[in-house]
BAFISE-989089 format. One line per field, with one value per residue (C-alpha): residue number from 1; residue in one letter; x, y, z. Coordinates in Angstrom, 2 decimals, decimal comma. Example, Ala and Ser with C-alpha at 12.3 -4.5 7.8 and 13.67 -1.06 7.14 Angstrom:
2
pos 1  2
code a  s
px 12,30  13,67
py -4,50  -1,06
pz 7,80  7,14
% end
This chain:
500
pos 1  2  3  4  5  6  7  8  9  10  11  12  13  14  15  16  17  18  19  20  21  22  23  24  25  26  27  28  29  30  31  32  33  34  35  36  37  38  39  40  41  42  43  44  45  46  47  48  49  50  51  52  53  54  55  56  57  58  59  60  61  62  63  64  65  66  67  68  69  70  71  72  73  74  75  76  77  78  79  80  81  82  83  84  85  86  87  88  89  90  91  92  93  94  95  96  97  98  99  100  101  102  103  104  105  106  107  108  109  110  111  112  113  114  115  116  117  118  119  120  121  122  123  124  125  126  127  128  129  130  131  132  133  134  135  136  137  138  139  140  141  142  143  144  145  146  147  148  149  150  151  152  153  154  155  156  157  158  159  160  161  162  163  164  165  166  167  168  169  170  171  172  173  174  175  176  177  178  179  180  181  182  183  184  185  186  187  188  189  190  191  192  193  194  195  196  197  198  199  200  201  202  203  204  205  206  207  208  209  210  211  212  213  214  215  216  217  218  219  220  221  222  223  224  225  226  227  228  229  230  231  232  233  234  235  236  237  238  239  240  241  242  243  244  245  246  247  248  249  250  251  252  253  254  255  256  257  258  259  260  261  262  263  264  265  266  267  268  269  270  271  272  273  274  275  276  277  278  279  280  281  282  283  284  285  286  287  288  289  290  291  292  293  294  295  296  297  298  299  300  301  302  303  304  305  306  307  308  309  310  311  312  313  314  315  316  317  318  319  320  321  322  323  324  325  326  327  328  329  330  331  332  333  334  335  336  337  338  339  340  341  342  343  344  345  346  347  348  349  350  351  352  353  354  355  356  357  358  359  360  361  362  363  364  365  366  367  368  369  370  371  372  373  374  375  376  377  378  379  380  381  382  383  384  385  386  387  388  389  390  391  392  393  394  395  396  397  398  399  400  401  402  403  404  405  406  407  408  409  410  411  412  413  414  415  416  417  418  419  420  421  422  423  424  425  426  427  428  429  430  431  432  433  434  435  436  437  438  439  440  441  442  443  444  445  446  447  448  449  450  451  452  453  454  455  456  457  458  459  460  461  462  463  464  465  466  467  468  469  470  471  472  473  474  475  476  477  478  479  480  481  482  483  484  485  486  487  488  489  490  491  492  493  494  495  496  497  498  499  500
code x  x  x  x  x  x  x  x  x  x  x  x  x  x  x  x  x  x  x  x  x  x  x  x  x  x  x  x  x  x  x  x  x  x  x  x  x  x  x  x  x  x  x  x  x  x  x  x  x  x  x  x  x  x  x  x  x  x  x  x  x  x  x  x  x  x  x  x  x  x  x  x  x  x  x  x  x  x  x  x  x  x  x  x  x  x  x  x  x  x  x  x  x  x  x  x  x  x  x  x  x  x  x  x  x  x  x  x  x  x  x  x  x  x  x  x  x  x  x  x  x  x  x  x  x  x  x  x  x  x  x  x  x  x  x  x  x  x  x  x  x  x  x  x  x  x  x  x  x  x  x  x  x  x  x  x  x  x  x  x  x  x  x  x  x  x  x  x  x  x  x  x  x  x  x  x  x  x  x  x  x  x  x  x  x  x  x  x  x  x  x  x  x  x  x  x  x  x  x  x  x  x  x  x  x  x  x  x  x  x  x  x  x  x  x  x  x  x  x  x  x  x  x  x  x  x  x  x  x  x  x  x  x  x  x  x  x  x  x  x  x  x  x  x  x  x  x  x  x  x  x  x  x  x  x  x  x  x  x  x  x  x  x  x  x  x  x  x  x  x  x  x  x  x  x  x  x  x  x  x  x  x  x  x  x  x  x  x  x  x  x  x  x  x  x  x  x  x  x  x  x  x  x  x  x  x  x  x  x  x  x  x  x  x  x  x  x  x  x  x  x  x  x  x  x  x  x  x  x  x  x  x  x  x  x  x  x  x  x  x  x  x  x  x  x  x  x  x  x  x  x  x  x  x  x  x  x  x  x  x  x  x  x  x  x  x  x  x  x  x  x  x  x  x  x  x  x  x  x  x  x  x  x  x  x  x  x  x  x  x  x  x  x  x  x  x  x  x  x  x  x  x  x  x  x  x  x  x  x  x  x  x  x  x  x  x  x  x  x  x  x  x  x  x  x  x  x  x  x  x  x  x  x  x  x  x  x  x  x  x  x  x  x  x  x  x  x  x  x  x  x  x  x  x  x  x  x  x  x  x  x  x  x  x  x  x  x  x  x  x  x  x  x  x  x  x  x  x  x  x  x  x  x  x  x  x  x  x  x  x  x  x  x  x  x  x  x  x  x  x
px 48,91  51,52  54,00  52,39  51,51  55,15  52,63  53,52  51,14  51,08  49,81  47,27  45,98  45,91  43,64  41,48  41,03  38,81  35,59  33,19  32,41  29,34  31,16  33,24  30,68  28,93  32,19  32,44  29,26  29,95  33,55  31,56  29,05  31,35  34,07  30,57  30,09  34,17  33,72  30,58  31,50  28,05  28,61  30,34  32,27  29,88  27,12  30,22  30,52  26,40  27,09  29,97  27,77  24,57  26,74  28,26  24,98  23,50  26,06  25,55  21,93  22,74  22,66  25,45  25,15  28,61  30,26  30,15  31,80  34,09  35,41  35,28  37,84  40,36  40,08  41,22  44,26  45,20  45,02  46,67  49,47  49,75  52,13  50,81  52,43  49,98  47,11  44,38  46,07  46,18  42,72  41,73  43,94  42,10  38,32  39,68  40,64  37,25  35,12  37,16  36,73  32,74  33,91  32,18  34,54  34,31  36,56  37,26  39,93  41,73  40,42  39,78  37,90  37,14  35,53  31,99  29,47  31,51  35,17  36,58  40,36  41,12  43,83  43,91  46,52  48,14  48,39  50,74  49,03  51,11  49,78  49,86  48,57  46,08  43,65  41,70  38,38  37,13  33,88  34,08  37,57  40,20  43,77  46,62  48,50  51,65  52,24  49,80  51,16  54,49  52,54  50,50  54,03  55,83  53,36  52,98  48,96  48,51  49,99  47,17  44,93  45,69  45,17  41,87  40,93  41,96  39,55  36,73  37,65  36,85  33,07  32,26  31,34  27,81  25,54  23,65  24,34  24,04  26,47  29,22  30,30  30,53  32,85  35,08  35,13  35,79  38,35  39,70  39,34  41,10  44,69  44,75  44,68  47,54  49,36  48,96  50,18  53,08  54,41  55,24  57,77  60,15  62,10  63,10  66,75  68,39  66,07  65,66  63,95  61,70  60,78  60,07  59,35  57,70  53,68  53,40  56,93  57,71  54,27  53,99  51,01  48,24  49,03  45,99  44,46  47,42  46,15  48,29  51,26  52,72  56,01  56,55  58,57  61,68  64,35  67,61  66,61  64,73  67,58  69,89  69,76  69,66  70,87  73,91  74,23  74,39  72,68  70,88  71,71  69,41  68,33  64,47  65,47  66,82  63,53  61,58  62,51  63,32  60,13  61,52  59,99  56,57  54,19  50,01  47,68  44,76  41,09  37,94  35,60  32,10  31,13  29,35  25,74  24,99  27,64  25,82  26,96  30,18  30,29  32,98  34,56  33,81  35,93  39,75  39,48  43,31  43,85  47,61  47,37  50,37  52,37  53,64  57,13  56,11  55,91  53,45  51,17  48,47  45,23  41,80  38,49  35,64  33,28  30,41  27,49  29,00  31,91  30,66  28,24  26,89  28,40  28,16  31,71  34,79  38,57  40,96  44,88  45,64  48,23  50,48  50,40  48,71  50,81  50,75  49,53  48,87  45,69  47,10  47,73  44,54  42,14  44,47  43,15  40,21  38,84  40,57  38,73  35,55  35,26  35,78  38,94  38,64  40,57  41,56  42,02  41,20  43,59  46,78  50,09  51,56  54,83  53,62  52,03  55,32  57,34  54,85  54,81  58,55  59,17  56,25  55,62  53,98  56,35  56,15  58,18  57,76  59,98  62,94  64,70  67,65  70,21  73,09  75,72  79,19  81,12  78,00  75,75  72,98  69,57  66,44  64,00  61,13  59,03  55,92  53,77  50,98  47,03  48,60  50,28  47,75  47,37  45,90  47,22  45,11  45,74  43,23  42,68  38,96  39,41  37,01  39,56  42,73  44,27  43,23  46,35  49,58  48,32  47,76  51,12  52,33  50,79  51,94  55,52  55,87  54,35  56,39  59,90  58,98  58,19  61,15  63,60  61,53  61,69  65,70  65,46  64,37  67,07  65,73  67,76  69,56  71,59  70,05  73,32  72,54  75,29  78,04  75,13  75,12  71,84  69,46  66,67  64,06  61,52  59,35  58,37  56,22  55,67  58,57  60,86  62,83  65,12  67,94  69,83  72,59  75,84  79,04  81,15  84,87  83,39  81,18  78,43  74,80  74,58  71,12  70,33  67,35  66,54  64,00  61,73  60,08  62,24  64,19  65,88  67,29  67,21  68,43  69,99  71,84  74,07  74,93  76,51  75,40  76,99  77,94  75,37  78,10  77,06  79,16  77,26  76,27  72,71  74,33  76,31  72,58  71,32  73,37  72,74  69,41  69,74  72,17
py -38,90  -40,65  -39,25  -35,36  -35,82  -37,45  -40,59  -44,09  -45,38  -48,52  -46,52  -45,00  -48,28  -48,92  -45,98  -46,35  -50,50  -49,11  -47,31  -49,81  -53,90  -52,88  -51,43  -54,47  -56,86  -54,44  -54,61  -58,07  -59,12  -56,53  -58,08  -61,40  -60,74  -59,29  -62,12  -64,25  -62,13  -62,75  -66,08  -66,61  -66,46  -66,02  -62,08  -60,13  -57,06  -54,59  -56,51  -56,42  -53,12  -52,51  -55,11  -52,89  -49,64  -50,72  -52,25  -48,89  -46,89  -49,65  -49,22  -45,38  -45,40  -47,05  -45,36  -46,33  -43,67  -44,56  -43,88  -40,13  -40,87  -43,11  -41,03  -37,93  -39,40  -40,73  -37,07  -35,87  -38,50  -36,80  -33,31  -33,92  -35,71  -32,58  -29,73  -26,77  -24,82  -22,12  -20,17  -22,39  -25,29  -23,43  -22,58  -26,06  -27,40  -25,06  -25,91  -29,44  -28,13  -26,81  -29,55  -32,06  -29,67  -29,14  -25,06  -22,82  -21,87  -18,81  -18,45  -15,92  -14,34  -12,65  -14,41  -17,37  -17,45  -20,45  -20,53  -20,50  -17,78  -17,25  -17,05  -16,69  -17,35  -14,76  -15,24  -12,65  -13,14  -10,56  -9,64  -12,32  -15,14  -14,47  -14,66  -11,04  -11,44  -13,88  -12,19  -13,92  -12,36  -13,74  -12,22  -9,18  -8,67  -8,79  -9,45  -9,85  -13,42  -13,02  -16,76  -18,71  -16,65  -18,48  -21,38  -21,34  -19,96  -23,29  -25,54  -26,59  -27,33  -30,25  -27,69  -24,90  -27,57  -28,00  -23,62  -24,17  -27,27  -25,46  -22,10  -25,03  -26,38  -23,47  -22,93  -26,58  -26,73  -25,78  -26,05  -22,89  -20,29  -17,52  -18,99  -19,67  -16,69  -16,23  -19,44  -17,47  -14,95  -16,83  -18,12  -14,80  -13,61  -15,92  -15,60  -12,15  -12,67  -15,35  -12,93  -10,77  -12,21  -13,44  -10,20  -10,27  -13,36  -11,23  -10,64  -13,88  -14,68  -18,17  -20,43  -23,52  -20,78  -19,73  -22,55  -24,13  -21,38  -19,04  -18,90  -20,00  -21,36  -20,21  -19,01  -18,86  -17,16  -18,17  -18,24  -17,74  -21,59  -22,95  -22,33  -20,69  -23,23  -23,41  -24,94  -25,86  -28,66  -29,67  -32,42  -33,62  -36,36  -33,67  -32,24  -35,20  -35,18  -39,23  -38,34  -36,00  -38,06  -34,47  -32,07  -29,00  -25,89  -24,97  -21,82  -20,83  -20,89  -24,20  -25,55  -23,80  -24,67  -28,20  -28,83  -29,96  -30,49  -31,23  -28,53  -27,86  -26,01  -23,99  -24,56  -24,58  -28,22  -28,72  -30,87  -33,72  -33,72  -34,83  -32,14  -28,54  -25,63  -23,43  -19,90  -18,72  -15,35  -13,59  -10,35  -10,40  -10,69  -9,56  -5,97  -4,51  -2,74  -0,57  -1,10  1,39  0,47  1,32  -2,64  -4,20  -6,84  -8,97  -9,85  -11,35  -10,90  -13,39  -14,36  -12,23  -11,35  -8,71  -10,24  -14,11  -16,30  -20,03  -22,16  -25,88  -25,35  -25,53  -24,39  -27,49  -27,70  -30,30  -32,62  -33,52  -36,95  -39,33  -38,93  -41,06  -39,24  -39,87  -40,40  -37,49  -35,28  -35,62  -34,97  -31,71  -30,36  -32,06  -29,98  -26,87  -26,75  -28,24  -30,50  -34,31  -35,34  -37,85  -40,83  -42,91  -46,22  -47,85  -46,85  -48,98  -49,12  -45,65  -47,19  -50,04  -46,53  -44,79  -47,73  -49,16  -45,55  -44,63  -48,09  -48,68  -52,01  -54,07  -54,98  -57,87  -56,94  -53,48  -53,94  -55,39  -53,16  -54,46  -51,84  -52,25  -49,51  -49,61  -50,49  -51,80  -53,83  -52,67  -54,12  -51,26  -52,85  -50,11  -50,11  -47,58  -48,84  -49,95  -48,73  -45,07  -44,98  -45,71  -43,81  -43,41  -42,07  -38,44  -36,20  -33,29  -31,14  -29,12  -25,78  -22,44  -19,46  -17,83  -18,57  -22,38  -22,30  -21,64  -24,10  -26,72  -26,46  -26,44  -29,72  -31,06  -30,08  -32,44  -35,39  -34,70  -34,74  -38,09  -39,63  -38,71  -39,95  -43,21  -43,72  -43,41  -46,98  -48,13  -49,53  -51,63  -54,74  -54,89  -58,34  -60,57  -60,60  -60,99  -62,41  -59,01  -56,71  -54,23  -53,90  -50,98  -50,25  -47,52  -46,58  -43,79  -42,40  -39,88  -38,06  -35,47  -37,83  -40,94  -43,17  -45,03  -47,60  -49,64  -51,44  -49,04  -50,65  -50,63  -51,06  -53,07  -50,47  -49,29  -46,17  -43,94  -41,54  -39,04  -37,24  -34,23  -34,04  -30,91  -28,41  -29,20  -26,13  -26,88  -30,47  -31,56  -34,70  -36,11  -39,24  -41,04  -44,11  -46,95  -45,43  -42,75  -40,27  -38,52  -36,54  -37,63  -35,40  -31,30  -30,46  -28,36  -31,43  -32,76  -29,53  -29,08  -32,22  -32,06  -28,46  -29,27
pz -52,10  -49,38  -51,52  -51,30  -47,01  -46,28  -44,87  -45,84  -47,76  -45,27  -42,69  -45,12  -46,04  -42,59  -42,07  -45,07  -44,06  -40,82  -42,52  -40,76  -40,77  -42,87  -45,41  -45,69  -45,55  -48,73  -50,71  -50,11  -51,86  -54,93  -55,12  -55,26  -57,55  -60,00  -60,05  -60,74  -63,77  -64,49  -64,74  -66,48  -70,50  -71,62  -70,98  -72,77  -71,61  -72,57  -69,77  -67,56  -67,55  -67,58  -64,22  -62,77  -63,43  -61,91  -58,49  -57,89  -58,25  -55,96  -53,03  -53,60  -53,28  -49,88  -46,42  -43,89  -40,50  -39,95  -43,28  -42,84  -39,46  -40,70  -43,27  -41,38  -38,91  -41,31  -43,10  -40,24  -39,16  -42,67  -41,42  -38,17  -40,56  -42,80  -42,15  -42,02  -44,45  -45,93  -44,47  -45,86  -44,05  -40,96  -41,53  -41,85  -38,66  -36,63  -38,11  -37,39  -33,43  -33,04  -34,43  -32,24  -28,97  -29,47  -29,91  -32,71  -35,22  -37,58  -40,60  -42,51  -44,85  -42,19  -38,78  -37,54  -34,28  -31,77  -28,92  -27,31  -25,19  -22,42  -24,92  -27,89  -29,50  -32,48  -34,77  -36,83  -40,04  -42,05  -46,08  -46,71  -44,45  -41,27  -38,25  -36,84  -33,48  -31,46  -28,65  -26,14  -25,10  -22,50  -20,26  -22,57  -21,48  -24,86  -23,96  -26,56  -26,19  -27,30  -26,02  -28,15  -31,03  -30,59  -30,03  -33,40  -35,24  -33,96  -35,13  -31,53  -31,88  -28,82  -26,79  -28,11  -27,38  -23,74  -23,70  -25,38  -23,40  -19,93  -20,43  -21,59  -17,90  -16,61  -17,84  -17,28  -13,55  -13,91  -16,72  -15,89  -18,25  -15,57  -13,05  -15,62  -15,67  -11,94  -11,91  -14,08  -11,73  -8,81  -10,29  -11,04  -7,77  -6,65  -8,60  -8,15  -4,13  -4,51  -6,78  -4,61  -1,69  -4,01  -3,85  -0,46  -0,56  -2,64  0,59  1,77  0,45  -0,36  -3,15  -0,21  1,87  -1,13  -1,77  1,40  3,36  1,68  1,81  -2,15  -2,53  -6,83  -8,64  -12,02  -12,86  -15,28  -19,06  -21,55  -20,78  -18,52  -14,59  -11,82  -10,68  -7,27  -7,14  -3,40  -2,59  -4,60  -3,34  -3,74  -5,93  -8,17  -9,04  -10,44  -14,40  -14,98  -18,80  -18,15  -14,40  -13,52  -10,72  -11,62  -10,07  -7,23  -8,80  -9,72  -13,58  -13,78  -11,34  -13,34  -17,32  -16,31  -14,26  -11,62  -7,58  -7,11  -8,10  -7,79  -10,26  -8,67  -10,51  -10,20  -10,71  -9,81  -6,76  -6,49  -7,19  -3,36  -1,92  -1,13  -2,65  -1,31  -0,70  -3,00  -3,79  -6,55  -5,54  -4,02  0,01  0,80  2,01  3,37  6,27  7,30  10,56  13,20  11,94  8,48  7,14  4,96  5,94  4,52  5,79  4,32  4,82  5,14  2,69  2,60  0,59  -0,88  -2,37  -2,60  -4,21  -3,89  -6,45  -7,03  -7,14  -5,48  -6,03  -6,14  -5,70  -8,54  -8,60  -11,61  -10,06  -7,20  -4,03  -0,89  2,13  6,04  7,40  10,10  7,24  5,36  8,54  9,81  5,58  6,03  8,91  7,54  4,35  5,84  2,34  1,77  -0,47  -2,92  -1,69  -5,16  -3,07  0,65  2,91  3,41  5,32  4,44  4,43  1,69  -0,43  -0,31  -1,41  -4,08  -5,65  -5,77  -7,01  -9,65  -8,42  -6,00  -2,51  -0,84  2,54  3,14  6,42  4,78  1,98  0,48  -1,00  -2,89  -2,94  -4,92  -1,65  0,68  1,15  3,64  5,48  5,94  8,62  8,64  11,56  12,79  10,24  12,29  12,04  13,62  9,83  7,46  4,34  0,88  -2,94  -3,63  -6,63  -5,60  -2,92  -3,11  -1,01  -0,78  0,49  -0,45  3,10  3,12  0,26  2,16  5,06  2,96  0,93  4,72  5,45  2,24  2,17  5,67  3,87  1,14  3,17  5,16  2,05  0,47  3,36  3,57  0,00  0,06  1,32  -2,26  -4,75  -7,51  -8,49  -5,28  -4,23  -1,86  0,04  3,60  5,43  4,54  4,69  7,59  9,19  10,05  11,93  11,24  12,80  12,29  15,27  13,73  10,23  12,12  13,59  12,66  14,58  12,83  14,71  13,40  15,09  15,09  12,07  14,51  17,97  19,72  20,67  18,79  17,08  17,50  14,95  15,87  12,85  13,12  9,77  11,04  8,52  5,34  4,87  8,97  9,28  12,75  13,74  16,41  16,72  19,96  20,83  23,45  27,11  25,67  24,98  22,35  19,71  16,13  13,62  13,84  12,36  9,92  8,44  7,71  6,29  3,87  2,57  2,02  0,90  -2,25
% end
């Protein structure tokens, strides 16, 4: 059988050796009873046999709840180890899918459907076992996906899973029947006014400016199960290729097939049992109204009535990870959305936050950084961390309109570029090398505005560097010496730094 599944038979063993401590404390007295009846030579091996018999019929007589379970899961580390190579195994892989999901599954010669009330995944196979197509209907609504076709057609099931898994998401923030739907079409509201405002980036030129500038920065929209992404903040150090030592192209295709920037995913997830309700859309709320000039532009309406509905519900921004923000930041969202945010720690010095997450590890001196570089040897003293910069790590950011979107991405980007710049200060495995190492100072006047001083390297005079965080795409900085008040560096110098 390892032979026939391509699974080493150690790792079957290794499976089968689980079924339960019961079992093995059963087989152990059988194994005992019949080595007694091996070494007694009064028998002869006709009782032996009679012995063998009656043990077997004895253990299957017995009950053990967690055989079936037992069993069940190591049929199905089997499945999961099989390639699917034939209809009835893709049959059976998605009956496995199902089962493992909670989802009803219907199977029959030519379709196999999963889902539950408020959906339903059809792939429907042709006269020779191919899959022909795969439709998702969902609230009555049956679209084609073309995309989970290619999906099932790789073998790529985890990744079908996360499709499946995200429309479960979807249904899950209420257990009232009636109101699931309307969470679905919330949701659905929703996208289609972010799509639709989408549409009206297409005129800014130059990828920085899209991406930074624009309302939404790069949307991709929703994909079967996947939710809408909003790609809004992408830096320098996003675009290095640590394999090839390499930097990507600053182009939308390269951001967007190699992941790279930081990104949110808009959803939907029930509140907290002690948080009241939210009035949330259940029709789009953007309209275009036409200027004298003959222009485009958007507007929204307020909740209503009409086009709303209380939910225990609210729409979320997720992150793909925890990020450390301000305490500033997080009350300007704060009393934007009117909702609480769910802080994952206390809040700390946001300079410790930012270090201890680009590093991956604990820092004992958040005000001295030591940094090696090929031909350096340099001192970071960070100051401005006092109670006015506290912080704390969040990964989700609950919301209730369309326009609380582009204001928060806002909000975000700024955090984004001051933790970046302070995080440039990090070099693991630098040398402890103070004596040659040339010493500055920073000091963070604000999340907009850092100060760098440092001792000119050929003259005896201080350098200030007054770096304006407000824009990446038109960084500013100026550079003056003690007495002198001259400037050594244009803000375009700067820019196009952080621009490449």
């Amino acid at each position: 059988m390892a032979a026939e599944t391509g699974i080493p038979s150690v790792y079957l063993e290794h499976q089968l050796s689980h079924v339960g401590r019961g079992a093995k404390k059963t087989k152990r007295s059988l194994i005992d009873r019949l080595r007694h009846c091996k070494s007694s030579h009064s028998r002869s091996w006709n009782d032996s046999i009679k012995t063998v018999r009656s043990c077997v019929g004895e253990r299957r007589s017995q009950t053990d709840a967690s055989d079936s379970t037992q069993v069940q899961h190591c049929l199905d580390t089997l499945q999961k180890a099989m390639k699917v190579i034939s209809p009835q195994t893709l049959k059976e892989r998605l009956d496995l899918i199902g089962r493992q999901l909670g989802l009803s599954v219907q199977i029959q010669e030519q379709k196999i459907s999963l889902g539950m009330d408020a959906f339903h995944v059809e792939v429907l196979l042709g006269e020779d076992g191919v899959i022909n197509s795969v439709k998702l209907a969902n609230q009555g609504d049956v679209m084609d996906c073309p995309d989970l076709k290619d999906i099932l057609k790789r073998g790529n099931f985890s990744e079908f899973v996360e499709h499946l898994q995200g429309l479960q998401s979807i249904y899950q923030v209420t257990s009232d029947e009636k109101l699931k739907s309307k969470a679905f079409l919330a949701l659905q509201a929703l996208e289609k006014d972010l799509n639709q405002l989408a549409q009206f980036q297409n005129s800014i030129s130059g990828v920085a400016n899209y991406i930074h500038k624009c309302p939404l920065g790069i949307m991709l929209p929703r994909l079967a199960g996947k939710p809408m992404k909003l790609i809004y903040f992408v830096s320098p150090y996003d675009l290095l290729d640590k394999k090839s030592l390499t930097a990507h192209p600053l182009t939308v295709e390269a951001i967007t097939e190699n992941f790279l920037g930081q990104s949110v995913t808009v959803c939907i997830e029930p509140v907290p049992e002690s948080a009241p309700l939210n009035k949330l859309q259940t029709m789009p709320l953007m309209n275009v109204s036409i200027t004298q000039d003959g222009k485009s532009l958007p507007s929204f309406s307020g909740v209503s009535q009409i086009n709303s509905m209380m939910l225990p519900a609210s729409f979320v921004l997720v992150l793909p990870q925890s990020i450390p923000v301000s305490s500033q930041i997080l009350q300007k969202i704060t009393s934007l959305t009117n909702l609480e945010i769910h802080k994952e720690a206390e809040s700390k010095n946001l300079h410790s936050l930012i270090l201890e997450n680009f590093s991956n590890r604990p820092v004992k001196d958040c005000h001295k950084l030591l940094v090696s570089l090929p031909d350096q040897q340099h001192i970071y003293f960070l100051n401005g961390g006092g109670q006015d910069q506290q912080g704390v790590m969040i990964s989700r950011i609950p919301f209730t309109h369309p326009t609380h979107v582009p204001k928060i991405l806002s909000l975000m980007r700024q955090q984004l570029l001051f933790n970046i710049v302070i995080a440039s200060c990090i070099r693991t495995g630098a040398k402890k090398d103070t004596v040659n190492s040339i010493v500055f100072e920073v000091s963070a006047v604000s999340l907009q505005q850092l100060t760098i001083v440092f001792e000119h390297p050929a003259y005896d005079t201080m350098i200030t560097v007054d770096i304006d965080l407000t824009d990446i795409t038109n960084l500013k900085c100026r550079v003056t010496c003690t007495n002198t008040d001259h400037v050594l560096c244009s803000d375009e110098a700067v820019s196009r730094v952080f621009q490449r």
